[in-house]
C-alpha positions in Angstrom: -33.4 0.5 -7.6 -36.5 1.4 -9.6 -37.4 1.4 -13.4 -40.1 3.7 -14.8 -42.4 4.6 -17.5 -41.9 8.7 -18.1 -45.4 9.7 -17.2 -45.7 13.0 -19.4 -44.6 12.0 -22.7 -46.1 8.7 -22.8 -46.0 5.3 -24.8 -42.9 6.2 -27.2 -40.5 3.7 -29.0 -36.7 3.5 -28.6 -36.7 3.0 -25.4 -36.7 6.5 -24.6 -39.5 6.6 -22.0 -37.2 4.4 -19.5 -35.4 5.6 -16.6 -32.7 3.0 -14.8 -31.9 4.2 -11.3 -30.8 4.3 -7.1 -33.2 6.7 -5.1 -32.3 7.9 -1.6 -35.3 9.1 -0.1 -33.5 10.5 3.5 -30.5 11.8 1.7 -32.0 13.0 -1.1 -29.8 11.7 -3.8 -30.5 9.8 -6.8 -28.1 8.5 -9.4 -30.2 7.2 -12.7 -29.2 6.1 -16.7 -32.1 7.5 -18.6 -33.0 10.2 -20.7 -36.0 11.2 -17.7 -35.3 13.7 -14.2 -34.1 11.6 -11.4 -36.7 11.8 -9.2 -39.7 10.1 -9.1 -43.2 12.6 -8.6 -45.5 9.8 -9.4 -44.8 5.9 -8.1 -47.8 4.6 -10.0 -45.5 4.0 -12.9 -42.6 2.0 -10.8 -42.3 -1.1 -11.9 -40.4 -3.0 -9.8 -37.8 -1.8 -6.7 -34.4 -3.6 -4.7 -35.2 -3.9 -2.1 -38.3 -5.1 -1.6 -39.2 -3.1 1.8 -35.9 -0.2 1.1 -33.8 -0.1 3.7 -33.7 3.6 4.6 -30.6 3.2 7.0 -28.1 2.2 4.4 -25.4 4.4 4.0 -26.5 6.8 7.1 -24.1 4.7 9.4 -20.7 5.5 9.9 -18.5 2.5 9.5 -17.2 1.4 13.4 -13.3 3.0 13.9 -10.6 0.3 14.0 -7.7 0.9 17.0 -5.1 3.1 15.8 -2.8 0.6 17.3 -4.3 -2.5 15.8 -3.6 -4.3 12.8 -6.4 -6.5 11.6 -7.1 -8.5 8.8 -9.3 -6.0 7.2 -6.6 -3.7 6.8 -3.7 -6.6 5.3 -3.3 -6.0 1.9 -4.8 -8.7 -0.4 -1.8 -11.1 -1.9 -1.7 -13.2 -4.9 1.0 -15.0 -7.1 4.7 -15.3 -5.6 3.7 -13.8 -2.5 0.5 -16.0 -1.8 2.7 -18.7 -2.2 5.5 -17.3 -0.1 2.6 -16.5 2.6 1.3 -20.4 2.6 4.9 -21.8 2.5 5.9 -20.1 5.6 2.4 -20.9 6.9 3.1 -24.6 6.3 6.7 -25.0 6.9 8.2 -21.4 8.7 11.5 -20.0 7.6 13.3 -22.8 6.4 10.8 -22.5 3.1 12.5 -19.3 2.4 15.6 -20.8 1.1 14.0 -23.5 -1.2 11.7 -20.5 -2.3 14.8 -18.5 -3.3 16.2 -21.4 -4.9 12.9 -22.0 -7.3 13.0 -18.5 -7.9 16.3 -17.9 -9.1 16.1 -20.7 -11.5 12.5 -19.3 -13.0 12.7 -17.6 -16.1 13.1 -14.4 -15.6 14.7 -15.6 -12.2 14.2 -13.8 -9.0 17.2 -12.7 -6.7 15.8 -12.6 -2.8 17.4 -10.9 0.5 15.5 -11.0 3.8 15.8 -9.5 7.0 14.1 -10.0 10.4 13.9 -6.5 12.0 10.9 -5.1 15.0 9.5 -2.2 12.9 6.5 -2.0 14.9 7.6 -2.0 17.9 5.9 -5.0 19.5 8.7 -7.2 20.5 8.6 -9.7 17.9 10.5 -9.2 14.4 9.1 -8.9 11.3 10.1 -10.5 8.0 11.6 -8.0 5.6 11.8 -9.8 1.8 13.1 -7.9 -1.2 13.2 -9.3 -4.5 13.9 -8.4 -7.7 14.8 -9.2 -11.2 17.6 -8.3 -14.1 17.5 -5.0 -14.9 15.6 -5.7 -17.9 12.6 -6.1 -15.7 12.0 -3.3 -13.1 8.7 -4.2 -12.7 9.7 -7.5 -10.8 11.2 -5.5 -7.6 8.9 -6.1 -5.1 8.9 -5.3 -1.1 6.8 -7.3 1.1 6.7 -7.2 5.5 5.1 -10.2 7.1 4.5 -10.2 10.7 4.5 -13.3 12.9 1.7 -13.9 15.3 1.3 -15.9 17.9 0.1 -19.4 16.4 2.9 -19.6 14.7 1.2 -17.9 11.6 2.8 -15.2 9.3 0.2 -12.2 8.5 1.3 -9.8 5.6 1.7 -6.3 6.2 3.0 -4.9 3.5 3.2 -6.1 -0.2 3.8 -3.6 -3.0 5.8 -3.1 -6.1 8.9 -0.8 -6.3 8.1 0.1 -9.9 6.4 2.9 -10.7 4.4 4.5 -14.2 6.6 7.4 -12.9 10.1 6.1 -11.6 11.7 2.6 -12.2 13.4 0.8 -8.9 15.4 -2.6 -11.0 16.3 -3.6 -7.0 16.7 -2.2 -3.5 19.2 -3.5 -0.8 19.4 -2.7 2.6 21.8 0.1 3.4 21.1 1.0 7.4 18.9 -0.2 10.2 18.6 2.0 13.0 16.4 4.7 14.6 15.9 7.2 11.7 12.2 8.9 13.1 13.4 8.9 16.3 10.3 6.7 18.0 12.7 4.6 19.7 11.7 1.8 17.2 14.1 0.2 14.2 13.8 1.5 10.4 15.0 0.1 7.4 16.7 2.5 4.6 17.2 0.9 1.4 19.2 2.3 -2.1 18.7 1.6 -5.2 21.9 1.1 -6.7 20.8 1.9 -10.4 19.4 5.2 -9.5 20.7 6.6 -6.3 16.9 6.9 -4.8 16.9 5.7 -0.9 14.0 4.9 0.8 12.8 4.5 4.3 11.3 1.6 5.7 9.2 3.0 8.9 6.3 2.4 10.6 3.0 3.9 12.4 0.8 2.6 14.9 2.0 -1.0 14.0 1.9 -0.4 9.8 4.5 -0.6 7.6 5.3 2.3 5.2 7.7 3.0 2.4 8.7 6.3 2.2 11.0 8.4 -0.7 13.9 10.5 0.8 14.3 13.1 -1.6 17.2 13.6 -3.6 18.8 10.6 -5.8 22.5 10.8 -5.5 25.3 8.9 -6.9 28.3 9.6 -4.5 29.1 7.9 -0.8 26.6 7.8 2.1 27.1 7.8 5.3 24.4 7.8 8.5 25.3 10.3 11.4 24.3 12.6 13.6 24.5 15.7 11.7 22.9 18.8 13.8 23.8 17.5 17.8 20.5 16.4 18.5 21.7 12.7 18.8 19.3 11.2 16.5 20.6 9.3 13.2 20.4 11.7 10.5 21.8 11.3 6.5 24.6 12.5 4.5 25.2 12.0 1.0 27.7 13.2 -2.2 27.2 13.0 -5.6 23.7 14.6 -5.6 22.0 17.0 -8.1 23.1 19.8 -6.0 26.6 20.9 -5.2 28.4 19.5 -2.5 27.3 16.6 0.8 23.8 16.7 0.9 21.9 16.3 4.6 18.7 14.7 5.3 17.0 14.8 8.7 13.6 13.9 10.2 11.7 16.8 11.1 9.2 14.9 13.3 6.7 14.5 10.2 8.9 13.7 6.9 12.4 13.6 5.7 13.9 16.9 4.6 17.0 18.1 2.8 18.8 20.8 5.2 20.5 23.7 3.6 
């Protein structure tokens, strides 16, 4: 960082001969707030610099590559409120907290309705905690998912935690329609329906990390999970759609995908 006097016009009022700014010497960037070019041709006017002795390395350095396969605290998402507590509860006292949990919730104002599940999503032989909650319909923004993962001290370590609510589409609450092997990885996902407005989701995971992905298509009719097109893999079927007639949904190795 470096803040200098503008050498060509001189001693001027207003403040208009200062220049506030970060100067990369090897990459050859500068960022500044200032009415002066932001380079510096002549240090005899800096005044002071951050660092003391710059250290030229900074930013040069690629950041070491985690594991695809590993899950580490630096990728967890941060949790706070309701789930902070949920996290330290089970910390303290393991499953049986969950029921006393639910019970505060549901008598808070607005109160909070909870469903869990323990599934393997990842894949690793121990099965994680699946929680959805959610509120009255007159607050979507309440429904939340959150995956915890135990480990092996007993500990619970978050994995997931996000809102179902969007600016752009409103979940009121989720419940869990199907578990079974909908990628076709050999490993157990989760889809979930939103009863209000017909939008299922599916609950998968990659190298060991939860993921919450839209099936396209809200529909209103029946729904039934079966292999539609003989390759033996769990595929979707659904009525009551925006287009005419049953409406199939299959895995196409990468996303899910509405067949003709």
């Amino acid at each position: 960082m470096f803040l200098y006097q503008e050498i060509n016009q001189g001693q001027v009022g207003n403040g208009r001969s200062a220049t506030i700014g970060i100067q990369s010497e090897k990459q050859g960037l500068a960022l500044q707030f200032g009415c002066n070019l932001p380079v510096i041709t002549n240090t005899s006017q800096v005044w002071f610099a951050h660092p003391e002795r710059p250290n030229g390395d900074v930013g040069l350095a690629a950041p070491p590559l985690l594991p695809d396969t590993a899950v580490s605290q630096a990728t967890t998402p941060t949790v706070k409120g309701a789930t902070a507590d949920l996290l330290h509860q089970l910390n303290l006292r393991g499953e049986p907290a969950l029921s006393d949990l639910h019970r505060q919730w549901m008598a808070q104002s607005p109160p909070i309705t909870a469903v869990w599940q323990r599934t393997d999503l990842t894949g690793d032989g121990l099965a994680e905690l699946v929680l959805l909650r959610h509120s009255t319909i007159e607050y979507p923004t309440l429904s939340q998912l959150t995956v915890l993962a135990p480990e092996a001290d007993g500990q619970w370590l978050v994995l997931l935690d996000r809102a179902l609510s969007s600016r752009t589409q409103i979940i009121p609450a989720v419940e869990i329609e199907y578990t079974g092997d909908l990628t076709q990885d050999g490993i157990a996902d989760l889809l979930l329906i939103s009863p209000d407005t017909g939008q299922l989701f599916a609950l998968t995971a990659t190298f060991g990390k939860p993921m919450l992905t839209a099936v396209p298509d809200n529909c209103s009719g029946g729904l039934a999970v079966l292999d539609v097109n003989g390759d033996g893999a769990d595929d979707i079927a659904r009525d009551g759609c925006v287009r005419d007639g049953r409406v199939y949904t299959i895995w196409n190795g990468q996303s899910f995908v509405n067949t003709p």
